[in-house]
N, C-alpha and C positions, 0 to 999 in steps of 0.2 A: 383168574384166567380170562382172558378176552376172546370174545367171540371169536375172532379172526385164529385165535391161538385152537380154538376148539374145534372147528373148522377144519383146521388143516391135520389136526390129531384122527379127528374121524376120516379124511381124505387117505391118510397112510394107514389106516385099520384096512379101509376098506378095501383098496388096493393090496395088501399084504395078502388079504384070502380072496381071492381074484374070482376063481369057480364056485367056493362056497356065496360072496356075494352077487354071482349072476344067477345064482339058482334062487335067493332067495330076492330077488327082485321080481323074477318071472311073476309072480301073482301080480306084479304092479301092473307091471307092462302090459302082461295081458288084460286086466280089469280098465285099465287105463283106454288102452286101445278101441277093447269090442265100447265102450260108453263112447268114445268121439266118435264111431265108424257109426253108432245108430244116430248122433245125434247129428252127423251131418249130411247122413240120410233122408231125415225128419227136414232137415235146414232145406235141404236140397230142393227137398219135394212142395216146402212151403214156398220157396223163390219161386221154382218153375210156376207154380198156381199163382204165383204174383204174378208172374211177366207175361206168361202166354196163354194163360187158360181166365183169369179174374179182368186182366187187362183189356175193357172191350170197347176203351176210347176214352176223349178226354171230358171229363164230367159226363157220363153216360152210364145209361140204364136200359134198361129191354122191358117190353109188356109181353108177354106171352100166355097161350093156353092154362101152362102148369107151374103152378109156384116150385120154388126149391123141396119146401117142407112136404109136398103132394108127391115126394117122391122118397120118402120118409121108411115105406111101408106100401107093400101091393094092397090091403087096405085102403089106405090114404087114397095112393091114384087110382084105382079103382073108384072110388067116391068122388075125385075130381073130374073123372072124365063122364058119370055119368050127370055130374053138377057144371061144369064149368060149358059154356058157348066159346065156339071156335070166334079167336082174334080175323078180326075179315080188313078190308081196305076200306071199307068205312069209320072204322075205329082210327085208321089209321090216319084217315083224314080230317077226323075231329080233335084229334091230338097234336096234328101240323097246325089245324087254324089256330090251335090257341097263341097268342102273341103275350103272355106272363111269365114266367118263367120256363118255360120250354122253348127252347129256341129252335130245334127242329126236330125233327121226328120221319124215320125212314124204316121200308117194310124187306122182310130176306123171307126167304122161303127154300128147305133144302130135300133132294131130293140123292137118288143114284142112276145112273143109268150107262151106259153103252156109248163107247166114245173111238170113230170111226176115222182111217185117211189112210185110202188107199187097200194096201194088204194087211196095212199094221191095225190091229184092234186095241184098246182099253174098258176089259171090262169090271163095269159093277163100281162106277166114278162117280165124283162127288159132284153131283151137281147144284150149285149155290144161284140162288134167283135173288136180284135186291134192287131196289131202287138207286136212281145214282148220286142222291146227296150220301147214300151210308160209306162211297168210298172216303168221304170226308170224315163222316162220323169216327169210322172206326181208322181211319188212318191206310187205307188199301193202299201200296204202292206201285207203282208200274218201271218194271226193268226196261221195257220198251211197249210204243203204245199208247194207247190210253184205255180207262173206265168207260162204259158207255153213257150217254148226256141224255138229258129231260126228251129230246125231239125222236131219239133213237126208245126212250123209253113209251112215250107216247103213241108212238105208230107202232108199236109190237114189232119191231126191228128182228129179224133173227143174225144179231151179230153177239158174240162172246166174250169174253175176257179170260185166259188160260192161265192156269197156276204152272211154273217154274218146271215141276218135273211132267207134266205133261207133252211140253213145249219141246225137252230135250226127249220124248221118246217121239213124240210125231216127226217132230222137223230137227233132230241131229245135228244136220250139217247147212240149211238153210235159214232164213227168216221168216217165221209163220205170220208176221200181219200180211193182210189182205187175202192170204187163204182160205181155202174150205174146207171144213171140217163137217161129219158129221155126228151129231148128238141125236142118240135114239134114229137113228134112219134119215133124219132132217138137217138139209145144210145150212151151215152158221159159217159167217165170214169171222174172221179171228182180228179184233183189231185193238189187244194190248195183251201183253204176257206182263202176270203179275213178279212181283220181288219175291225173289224163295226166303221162306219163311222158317225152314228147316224143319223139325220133328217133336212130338211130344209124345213123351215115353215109346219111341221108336218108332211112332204111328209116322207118316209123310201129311204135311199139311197142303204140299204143294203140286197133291195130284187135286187137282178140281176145273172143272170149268164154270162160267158164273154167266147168265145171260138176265136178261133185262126183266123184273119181277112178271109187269105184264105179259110179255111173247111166255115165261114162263106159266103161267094158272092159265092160258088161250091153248097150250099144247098139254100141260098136266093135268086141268082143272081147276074152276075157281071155288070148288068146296072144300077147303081146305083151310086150318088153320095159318097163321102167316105169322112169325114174329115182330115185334114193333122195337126197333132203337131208338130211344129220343136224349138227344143231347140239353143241356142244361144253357142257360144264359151267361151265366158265369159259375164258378167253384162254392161262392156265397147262396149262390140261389139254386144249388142243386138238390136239396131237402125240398123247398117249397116245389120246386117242380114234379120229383116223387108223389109228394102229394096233390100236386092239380094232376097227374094219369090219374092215379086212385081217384079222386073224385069225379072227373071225367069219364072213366070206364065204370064205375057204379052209375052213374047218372044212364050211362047209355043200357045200364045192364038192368035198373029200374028196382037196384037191391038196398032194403030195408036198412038202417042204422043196424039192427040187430043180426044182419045177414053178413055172412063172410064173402072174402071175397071171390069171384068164378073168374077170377083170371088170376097170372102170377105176375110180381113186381121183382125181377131179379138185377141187384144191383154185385158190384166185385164184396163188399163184405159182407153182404148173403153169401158168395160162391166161400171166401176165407170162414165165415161164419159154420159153414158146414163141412169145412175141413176139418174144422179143429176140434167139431163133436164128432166127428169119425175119426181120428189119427190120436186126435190129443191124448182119448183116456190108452190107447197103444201105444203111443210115444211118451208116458209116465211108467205104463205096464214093462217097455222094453227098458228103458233105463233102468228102474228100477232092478229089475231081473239080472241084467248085467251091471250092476254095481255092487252083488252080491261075491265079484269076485275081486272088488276091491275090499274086502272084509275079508276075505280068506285070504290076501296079499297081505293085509294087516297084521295077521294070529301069524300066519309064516313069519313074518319081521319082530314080532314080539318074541316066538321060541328061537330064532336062531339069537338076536339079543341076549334071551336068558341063558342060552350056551355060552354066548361069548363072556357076561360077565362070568359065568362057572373057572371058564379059561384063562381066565385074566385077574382073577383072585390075587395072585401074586404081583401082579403090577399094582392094581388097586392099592394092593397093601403099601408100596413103596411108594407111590405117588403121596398116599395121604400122609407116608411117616416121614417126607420131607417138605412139608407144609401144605401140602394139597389140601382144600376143604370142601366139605362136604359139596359146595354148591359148583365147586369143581369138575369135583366126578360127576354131579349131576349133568353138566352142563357138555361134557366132552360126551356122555353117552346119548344123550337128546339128538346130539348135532347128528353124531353115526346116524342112528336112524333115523330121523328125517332128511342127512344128504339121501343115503339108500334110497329110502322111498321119493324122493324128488328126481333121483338119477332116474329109478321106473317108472317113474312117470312122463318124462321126459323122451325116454325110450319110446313109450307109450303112445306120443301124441306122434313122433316120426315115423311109425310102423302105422297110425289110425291116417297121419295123411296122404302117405303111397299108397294103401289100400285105396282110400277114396277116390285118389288119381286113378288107381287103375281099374273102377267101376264105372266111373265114369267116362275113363276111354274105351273099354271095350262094353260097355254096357249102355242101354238108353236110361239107366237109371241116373238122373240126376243125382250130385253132392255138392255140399257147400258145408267148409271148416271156417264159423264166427272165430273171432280171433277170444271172445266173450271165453267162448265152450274151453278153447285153448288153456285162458288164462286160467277158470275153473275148474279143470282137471288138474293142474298145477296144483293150487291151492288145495284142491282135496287129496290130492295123492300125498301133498308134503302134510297135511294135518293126519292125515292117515301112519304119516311112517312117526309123528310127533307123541302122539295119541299110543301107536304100538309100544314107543321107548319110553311112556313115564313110567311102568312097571318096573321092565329090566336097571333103568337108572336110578330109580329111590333103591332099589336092591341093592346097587353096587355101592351107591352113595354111604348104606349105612351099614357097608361092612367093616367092622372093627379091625384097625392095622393092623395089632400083635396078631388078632385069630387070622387075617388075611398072609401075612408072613411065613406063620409057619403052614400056611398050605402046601401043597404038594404040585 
């Protein structure tokens, strides 16, 4: 018998009991589905950390107060805050002079406050302070407008830069450059509305206003910790530049060979690096746990199998008593169950990617369906329904024709 001949034999079995093989797929389909719906949950959540949260410019890194790891445990930061000195604008400035692989280096500092025009209020706004090489750094776009420049940064300008949905609740229906705005009580001329940036996990990135670091620490204060961005010389030299801030910022910090570090180096595979020891051992936990129902999908497909040969005793008999052999019958009953378990799983992956479409339209829950995960539920579903059918098939395989015949 040839494959294609075994094939089409399991296709008209299965077909033939229509209700009984939709019911005994449901374990597929279900096990199938909840496994893709986590895992391109997990996909989901790793992209978004890749694009909009790890992504914080091109060969770029941050020096700040607190390491990633200092946030490990209320312990931990607790010990770093009572160890670690606030990043100031003099660190910042010894990490611009350096001309080796650092190619530049620029300071943000973030705050909230009260954001004023006219009758209309916004409160409790994000307020971003940075110097104006970081719109380079980090790639800041402007929908209209522009960033503010070194001479606006230098005389402590009170002019702004407004995020996308700010823009649309203050000025509606006009053009906000060269208006005034007031932040915290203080008026700021508005001279660029940034690119909307959209959402992350439902939060708005593009309520904020951003004004020049210095007019910023002359109206907040300049005791205050500040973060540092420094860009790399090129992609080659962005390891070595890593390490001249760390040597840099120890030298300036007058810390021992033996002493750790009192500031934090957070680069994007620090931020992945600490995903994946938060999520990872949940995202093996979740998998696992629903893949327990691809094993009860499997025991279903194995006892209705062993029905079916019960049922089909008589045919057996007459297939093998006109030359059918053994590797026959083996082969026509493998196929049933693994088409079965392939059709569920197939089921499986169509009901896990509307689900996902529709979490992620009506949800801020990010989803992403690898085509990888696809092709690997395939494969485990069909070895799952292959795995259920060796039993029932050597059963049927080595049923004697005469005793098969005169069954009932």
């Amino acid at each position: 018998m040839s494959f294609r001949e075994a094939l089409n034999l399991a296709l008209f079995s299965i077909l033939a009991h229509k209700l009984r093989s939709f019911l005994t797929l449901l374990g597929v389909i279900f096990g199938v589905a909840t496994v893709i719906v986590v895992v391109s949950l997990v996909e989901g959540f790793n992209t978004y950390v890749d694009e909009k949260i790890a992504n914080i410019g091109t060969n770029a890194f941050s020096v700040q107060k607190y390491s990633i790891e200092d946030f490990s445990s209320v312990v931990a930061l607790n010990a770093a805050r009572r160890r670690n000195k606030d990043v100031t604008l003099d660190d910042l400035a010894a990490l611009k002079g350096r001309n080796d692989a650092i190619l530049d280096a620029g300071g943000k500092a973030v705050d909230t406050g009260d954001v004023k025009l006219g009758s209309i209020s916004l409160l409790r706004i994000q307020i971003n302070a940075a110097t104006p090489n970081v719109a380079d750094i980090e790639r800041i776009d402007a929908s209209a407008g522009r960033f503010f420049n070194q001479v606006e940064e230098d005389t402590r300008r009170h002019v702004c830069f407004i995020g996308a949905d700010v823009a649309e609740k203050l000025f509606p229906t006009s053009n906000p450059l060269g208006h005034s705005i007031k932040i915290d009580g203080r008026p700021f001329q508005v001279i660029g509305v940034g690119k909307a940036l959209g959402t992350v996990f439902g939060q708005p990135r593009d309520m904020y206003v951003s004004m020049p670091l210095s007019t910023f620490l002359s109206i907040y204060g300049s005791r205050r910790s500040i973060n540092i961005i420094i860009t790399s010389a090129s992609e080659s030299s962005y390891l070595d530049a890593i390490d001249e801030a760390r040597v840099t910022m120890r030298a300036r910090r007058k810390l021992s060979p033996s002493e750790k570090d009192s500031f934090g180096i957070v680069t994007p595979s620090a931020i992945n690096e600490l995903r994946d020891k938060i999520f990872g051992t949940i995202q093996t936990a979740a998998v696992g746990v629903t893949s327990i129902s691809l094993v009860v999908g499997g025991i279903v497909i194995m006892n209705i199998m062993l029905v079916s040969v019960t049922e089909r005793t008589k045919e057996i008999g007459i297939r093998k008593s006109i030359g059918a052999r053994r590797v026959d019958v083996l082969k026509q009953f493998l196929a049933e169950s693994t088409l079965l378990s392939l059709m569920g799983g197939s089921i499986g992956v169509l009901i896990a990617f509307m689900l996902a479409k529709l979490v992620a339209t009506f949800t801020p829950v990010p989803t992403s369906l690898p085509l990888g995960a696809v092709g690997v539920a395939l494969l485990v579903s069909g070895s799952v329904g292959l795995i259920s059918g060796v039993y029932p098939a050597w059963k049927a395989a080595g049923l004697d024709p005469i005793e098969a015949l005169r069954s009932d």
